[in-house]
C-alpha positions as CSV (number, residue, x, y, z in Angstrom):
1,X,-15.0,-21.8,-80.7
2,X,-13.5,-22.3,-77.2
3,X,-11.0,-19.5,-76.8
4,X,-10.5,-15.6,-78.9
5,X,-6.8,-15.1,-78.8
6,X,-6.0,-11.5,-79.0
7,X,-2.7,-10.3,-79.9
8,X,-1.9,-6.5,-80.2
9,X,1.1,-6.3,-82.4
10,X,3.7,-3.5,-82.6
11,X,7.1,-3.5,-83.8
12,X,8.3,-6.9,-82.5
13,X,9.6,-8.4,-84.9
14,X,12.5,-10.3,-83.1
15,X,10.1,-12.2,-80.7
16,X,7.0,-12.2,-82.6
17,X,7.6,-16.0,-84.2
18,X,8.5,-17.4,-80.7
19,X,5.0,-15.4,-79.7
20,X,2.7,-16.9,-82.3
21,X,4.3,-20.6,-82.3
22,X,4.0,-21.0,-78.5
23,X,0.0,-19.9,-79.5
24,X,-0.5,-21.9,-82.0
25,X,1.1,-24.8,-80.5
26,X,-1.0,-25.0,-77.5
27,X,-2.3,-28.5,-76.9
28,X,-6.0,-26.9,-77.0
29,X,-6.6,-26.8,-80.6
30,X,-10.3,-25.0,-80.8
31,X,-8.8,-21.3,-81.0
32,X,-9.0,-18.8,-83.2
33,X,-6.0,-16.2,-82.8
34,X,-6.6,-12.5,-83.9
35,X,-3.6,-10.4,-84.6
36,X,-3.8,-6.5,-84.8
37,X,-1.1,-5.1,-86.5
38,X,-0.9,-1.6,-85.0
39,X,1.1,0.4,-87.4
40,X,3.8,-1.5,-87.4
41,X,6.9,-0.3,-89.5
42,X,9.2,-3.2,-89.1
43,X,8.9,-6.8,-91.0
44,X,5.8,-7.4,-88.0
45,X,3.1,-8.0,-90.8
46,X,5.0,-9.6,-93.1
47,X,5.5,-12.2,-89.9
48,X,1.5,-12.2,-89.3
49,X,0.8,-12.6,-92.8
50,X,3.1,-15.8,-93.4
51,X,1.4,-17.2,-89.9
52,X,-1.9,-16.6,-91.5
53,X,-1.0,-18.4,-94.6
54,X,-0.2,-21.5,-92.9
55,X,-2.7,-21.7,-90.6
56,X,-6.5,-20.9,-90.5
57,X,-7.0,-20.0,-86.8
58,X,-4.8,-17.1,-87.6
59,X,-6.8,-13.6,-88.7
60,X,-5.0,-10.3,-89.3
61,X,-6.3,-6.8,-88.7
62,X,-3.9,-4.5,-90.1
63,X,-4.1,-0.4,-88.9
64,X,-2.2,1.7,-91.2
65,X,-1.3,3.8,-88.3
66,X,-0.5,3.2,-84.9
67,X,-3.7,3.8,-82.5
68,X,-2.5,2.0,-79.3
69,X,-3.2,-1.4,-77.2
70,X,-6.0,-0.6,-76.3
71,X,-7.9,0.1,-79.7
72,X,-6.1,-2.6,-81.3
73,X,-7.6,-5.1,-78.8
74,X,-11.5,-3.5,-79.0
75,X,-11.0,-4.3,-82.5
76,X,-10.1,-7.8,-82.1
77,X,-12.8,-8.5,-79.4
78,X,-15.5,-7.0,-82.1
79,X,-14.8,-10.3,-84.3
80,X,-14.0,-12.3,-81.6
81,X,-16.3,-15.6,-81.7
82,X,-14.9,-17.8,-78.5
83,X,-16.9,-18.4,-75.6
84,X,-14.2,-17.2,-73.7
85,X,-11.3,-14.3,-74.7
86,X,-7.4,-14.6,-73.6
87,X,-4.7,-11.5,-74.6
88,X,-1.3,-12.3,-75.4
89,X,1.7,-9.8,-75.4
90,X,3.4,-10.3,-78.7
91,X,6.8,-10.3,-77.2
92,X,5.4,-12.8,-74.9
93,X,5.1,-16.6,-74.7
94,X,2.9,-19.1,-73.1
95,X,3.8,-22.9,-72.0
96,X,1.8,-25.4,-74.8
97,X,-0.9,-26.4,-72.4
98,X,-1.6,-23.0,-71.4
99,X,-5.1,-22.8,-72.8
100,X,-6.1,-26.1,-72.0
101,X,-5.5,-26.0,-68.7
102,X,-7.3,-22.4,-68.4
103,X,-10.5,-23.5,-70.5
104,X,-10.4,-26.8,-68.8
105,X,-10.7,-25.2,-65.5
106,X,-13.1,-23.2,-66.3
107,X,-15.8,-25.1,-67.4
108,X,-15.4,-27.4,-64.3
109,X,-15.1,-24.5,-61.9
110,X,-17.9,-22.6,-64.5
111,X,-15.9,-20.0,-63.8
112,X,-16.2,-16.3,-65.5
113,X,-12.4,-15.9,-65.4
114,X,-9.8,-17.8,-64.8
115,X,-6.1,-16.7,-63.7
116,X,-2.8,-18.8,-64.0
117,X,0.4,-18.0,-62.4
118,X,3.1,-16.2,-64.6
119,X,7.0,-15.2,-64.8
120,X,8.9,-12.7,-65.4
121,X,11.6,-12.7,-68.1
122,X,15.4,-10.9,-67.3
123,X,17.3,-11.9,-70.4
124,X,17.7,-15.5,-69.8
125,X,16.9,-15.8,-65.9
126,X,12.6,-15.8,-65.0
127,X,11.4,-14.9,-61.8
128,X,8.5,-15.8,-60.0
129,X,5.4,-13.5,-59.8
130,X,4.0,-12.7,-56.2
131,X,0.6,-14.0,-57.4
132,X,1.9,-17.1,-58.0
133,X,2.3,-17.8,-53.9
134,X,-1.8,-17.0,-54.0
135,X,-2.8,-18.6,-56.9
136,X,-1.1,-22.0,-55.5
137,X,-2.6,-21.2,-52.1
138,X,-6.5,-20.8,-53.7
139,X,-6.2,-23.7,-56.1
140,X,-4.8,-25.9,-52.9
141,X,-8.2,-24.8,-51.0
142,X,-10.0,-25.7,-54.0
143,X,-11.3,-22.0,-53.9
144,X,-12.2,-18.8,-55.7
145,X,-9.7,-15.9,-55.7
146,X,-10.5,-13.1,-53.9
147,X,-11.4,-9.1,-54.8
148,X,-7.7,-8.2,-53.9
149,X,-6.2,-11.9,-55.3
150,X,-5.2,-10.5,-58.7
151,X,-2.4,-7.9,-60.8
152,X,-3.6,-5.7,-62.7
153,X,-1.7,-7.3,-65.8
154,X,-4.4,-9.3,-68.5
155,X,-2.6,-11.9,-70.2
156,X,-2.1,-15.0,-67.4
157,X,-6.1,-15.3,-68.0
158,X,-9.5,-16.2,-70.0
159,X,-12.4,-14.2,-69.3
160,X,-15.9,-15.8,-70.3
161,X,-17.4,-13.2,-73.1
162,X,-20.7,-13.1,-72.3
163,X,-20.1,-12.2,-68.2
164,X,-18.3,-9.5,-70.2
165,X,-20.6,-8.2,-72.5
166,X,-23.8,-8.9,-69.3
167,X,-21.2,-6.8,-66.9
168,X,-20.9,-3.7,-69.4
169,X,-16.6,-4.1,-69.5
170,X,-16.5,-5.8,-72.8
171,X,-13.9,-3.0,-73.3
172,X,-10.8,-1.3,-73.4
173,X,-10.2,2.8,-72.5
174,X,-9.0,3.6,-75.8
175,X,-8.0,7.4,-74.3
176,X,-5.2,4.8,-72.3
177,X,-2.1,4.7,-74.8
178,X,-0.3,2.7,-71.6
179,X,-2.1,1.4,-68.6
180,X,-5.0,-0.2,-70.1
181,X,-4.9,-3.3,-68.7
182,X,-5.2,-1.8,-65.2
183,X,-9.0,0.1,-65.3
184,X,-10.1,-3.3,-67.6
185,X,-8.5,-6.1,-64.6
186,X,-10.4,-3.8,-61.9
187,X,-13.7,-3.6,-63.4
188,X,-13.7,-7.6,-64.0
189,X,-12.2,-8.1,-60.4
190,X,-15.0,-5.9,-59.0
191,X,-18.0,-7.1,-61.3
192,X,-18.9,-10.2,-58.7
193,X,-17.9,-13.1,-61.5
194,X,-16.1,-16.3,-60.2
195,X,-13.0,-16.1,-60.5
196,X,-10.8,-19.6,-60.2
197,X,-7.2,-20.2,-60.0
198,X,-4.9,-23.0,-61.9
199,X,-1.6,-24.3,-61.3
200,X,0.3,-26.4,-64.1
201,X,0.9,-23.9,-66.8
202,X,2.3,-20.5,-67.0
203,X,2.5,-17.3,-68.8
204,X,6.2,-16.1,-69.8
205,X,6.7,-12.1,-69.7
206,X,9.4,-10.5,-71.0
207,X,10.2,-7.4,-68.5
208,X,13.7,-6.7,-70.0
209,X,12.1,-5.5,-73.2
210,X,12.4,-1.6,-73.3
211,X,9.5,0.2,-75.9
212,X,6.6,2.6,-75.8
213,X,4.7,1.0,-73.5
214,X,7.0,-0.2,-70.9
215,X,9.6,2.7,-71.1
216,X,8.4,5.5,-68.1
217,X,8.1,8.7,-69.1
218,X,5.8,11.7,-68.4
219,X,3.1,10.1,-71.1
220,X,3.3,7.2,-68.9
221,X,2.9,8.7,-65.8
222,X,-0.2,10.3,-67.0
223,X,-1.7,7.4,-68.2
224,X,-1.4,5.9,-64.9
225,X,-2.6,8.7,-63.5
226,X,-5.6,8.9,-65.6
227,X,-6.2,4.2,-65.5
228,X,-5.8,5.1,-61.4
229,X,-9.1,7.7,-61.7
230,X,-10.8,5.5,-63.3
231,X,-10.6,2.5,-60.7
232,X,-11.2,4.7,-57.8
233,X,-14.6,5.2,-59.6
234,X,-15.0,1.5,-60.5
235,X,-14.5,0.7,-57.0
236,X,-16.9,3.7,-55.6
237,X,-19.8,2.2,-57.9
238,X,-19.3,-1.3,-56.9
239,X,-20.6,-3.0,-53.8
240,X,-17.7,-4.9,-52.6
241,X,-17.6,-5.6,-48.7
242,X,-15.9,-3.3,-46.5
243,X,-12.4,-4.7,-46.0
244,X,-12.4,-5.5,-49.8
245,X,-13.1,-1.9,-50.4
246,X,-10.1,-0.6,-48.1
247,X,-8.0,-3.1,-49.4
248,X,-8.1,-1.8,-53.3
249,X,-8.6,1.9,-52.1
250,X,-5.0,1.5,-50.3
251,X,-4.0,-0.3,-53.6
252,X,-4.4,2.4,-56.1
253,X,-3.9,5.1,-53.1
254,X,0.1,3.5,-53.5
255,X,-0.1,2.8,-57.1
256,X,-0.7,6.8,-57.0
257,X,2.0,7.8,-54.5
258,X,4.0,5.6,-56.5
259,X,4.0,6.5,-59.8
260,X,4.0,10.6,-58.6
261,X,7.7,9.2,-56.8
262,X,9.1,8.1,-59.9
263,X,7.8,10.9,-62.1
264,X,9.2,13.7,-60.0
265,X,12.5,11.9,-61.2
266,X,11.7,12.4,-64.8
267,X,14.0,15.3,-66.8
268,X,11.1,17.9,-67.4
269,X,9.0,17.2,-65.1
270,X,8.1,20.4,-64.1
271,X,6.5,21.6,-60.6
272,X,3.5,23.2,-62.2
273,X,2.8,19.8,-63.1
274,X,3.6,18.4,-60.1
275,X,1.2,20.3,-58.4
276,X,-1.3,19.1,-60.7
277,X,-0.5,16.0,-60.3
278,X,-1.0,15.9,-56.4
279,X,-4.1,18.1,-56.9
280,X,-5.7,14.6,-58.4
281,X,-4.1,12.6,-55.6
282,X,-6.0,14.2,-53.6
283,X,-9.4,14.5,-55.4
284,X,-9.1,10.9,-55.5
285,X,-7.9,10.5,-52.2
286,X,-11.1,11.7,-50.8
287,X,-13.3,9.7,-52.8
288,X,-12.8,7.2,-50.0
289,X,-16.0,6.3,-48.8
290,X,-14.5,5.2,-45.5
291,X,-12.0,7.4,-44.3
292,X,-11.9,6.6,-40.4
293,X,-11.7,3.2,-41.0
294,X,-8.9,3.8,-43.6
295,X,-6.4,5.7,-41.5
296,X,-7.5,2.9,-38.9
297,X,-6.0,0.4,-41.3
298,X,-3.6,2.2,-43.3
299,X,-1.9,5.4,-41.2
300,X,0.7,6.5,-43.7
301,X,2.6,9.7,-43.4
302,X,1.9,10.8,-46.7
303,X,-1.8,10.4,-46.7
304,X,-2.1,12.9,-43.4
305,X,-1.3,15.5,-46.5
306,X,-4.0,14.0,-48.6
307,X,-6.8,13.9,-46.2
308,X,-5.5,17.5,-45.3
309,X,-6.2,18.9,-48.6
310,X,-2.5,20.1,-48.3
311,X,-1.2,20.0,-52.1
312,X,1.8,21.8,-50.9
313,X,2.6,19.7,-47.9
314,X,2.1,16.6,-49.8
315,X,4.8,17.9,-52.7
316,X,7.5,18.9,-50.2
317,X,7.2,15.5,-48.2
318,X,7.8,13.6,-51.9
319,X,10.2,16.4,-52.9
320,X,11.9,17.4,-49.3
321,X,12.1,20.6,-50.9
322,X,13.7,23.6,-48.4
323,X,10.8,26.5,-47.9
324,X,13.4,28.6,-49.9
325,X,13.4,26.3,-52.7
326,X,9.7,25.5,-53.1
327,X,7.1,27.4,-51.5
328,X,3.7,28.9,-52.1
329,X,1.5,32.0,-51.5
330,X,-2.4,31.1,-51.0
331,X,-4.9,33.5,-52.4
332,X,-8.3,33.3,-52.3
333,X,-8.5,32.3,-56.3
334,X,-5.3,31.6,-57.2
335,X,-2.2,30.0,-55.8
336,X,1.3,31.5,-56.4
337,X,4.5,29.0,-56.9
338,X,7.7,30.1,-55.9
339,X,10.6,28.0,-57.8
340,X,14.0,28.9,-57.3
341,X,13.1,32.6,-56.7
342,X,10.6,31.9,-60.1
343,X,6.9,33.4,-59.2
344,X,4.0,31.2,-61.1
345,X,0.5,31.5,-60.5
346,X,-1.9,28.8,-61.1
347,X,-5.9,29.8,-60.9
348,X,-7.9,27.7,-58.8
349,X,-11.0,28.1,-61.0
């Protein structure tokens, strides 16, 4: 078997047909596709089952309840027999020579992963990914992709099993209900594989689609929050070169500043939370095992707070909170929160 096609399946059944044909249509007919139906309590199965009885390649896992992305795809990649695994989004689609091209390039390249370019789908307009500039750059030079070359999304790729399984991240953190893909495309990126780009073929993803793993909310925020920790120690036990370090420290350091922007927008995000929130930052923050060189490279206002230790000073430059708004007390074992004239006090211990 050339290629494991893994599909994670949840509630989709108005694009889950356009999904599965665009798979099994692909010109590269050595496949075998496993779906895992995640709990899904629309016609979803019903649509995987039909599949299945027409063709073969198809195999269906079916979870009576929902366990998330992430479990459903461990399961798959337990049966999975192909030299080399792919992931599809089930509300997703993929050009017919997709595979062909992928598995084609890697076995001249004898490459451990492979990476195409991909779109985005609004409605009916698609829009170019940024990776595709690099991709088209790399595969011009007739070289490999680089540490920092890559998005943290899965699906516009094959990865060869065994590099997987001899690398240790033949896996998926299953405590990751959103955000999977990140901590799983970091730990391949930094494992030291060869990683080749392709043009001619593209991976189609719909952006428009709202659900539980697209929508943002405070779960979401967490999750990212938590997939962030976990590459900032991926990256601390790997022995990428200098620059490449910096380069995917600054990454998640933004991916971090970024998220904590957009969740201090969410209703009921609370302050207590936010504080906890930039407590982690930080803790993160200085992981860096090269912090004169990074503020060398990257001097951004915000990170002065992280460096600084300054929780507080780091919230009010997100929040531009007035000192009469949002302020704190310092003790020497706990910290208290003024809110609105509201005292909280959170233990340091």
């Amino acid at each position: 078997m050339k290629i494991s096609v893994i599909i994670p399946v949840y509630n989709v059944e108005k694009y889950l047909k356009e999904c599965l044909q665009s798979v099994l249509n692909q010109t590269l007919c050595d496949i075998e596709v496993i779906c895992v139906n995640d709990g899904s309590s629309d016609g979803s199965l019903d649509i995987l089952e039909s599949f299945a009885g027409k063709d073969g390649r198809v195999k269906v896992l079916n979870r009576q309840k929902s366990a998330g992305a992430a479990a459903a795809r461990n399961e798959a990649l337990r049966i999975a027999s192909g030299e080399y695994v792919g992931f599809v989004d089930s509300d997703d689609w993929i050009d017919c020579n997709f595979y062909e091209v992928l598995y084609n390039r890697a076995k001249e390249k004898n490459a451990d992963v492979v990476r195409s370019s991909y779109n985005y789908y609004f409605g009916n307009t698609e829009k170019e990914s940024e990776l595709n500039k690099i991709i088209a750059k790399r595969y011009t030079e007739n070289s490999y992709l680089g540490v920092n070359e890559h998005s943290v999304v899965i699906w516009n790729a094959i990865y060869r099993k065994r590099f997987l399984i001899d690398r240790n991240i033949y896996y998926f953190d299953e405590d990751l209900l959103r955000s999977n893909d990140v901590p799983f495309t970091a730990r391949v990126t930094l494992a030291g594989g060869k990683m080749a780009p392709v043009t001619g073929t593209n991976y189609h993803y719909r952006r428009n689609i709202k659900n539980r793993l697209t929508t943002f909310t405070i779960g979401r925020a967490e999750d990212v929050m938590k997939a962030n920790e976990k590459v900032i120690d991926a990256l601390n036990t790997s022995d990428v070169c200098r620059e490449d370090y910096l380069e995917a420290f600054y990454r998640c350091i933004w991916r971090f500043d970024f998220i904590f922007s957009k969740a201090l927008q969410i209703k009921g995000f609370c302050k207590i939370r936010s504080y906890n929130y930039a407590e982690r930052i930080i803790e993160s923050f200085i992981k860096c095992k090269y912090p004169d060189d990074f503020f060398a490279k990257y001097n951004k206002r915000y990170t002065k707070f992280l460096a600084g230790n300054d929780i507080f000073g780091y919230i009010k430059e997100k929040l531009k909170f007035p000192r009469n708004i949002f302020y704190s007390v310092d003790a020497e074992t706990s910290v208290n929160v003024f809110i609105l004239g509201k005292r909280f006090k959170i233990n340091k211990q």
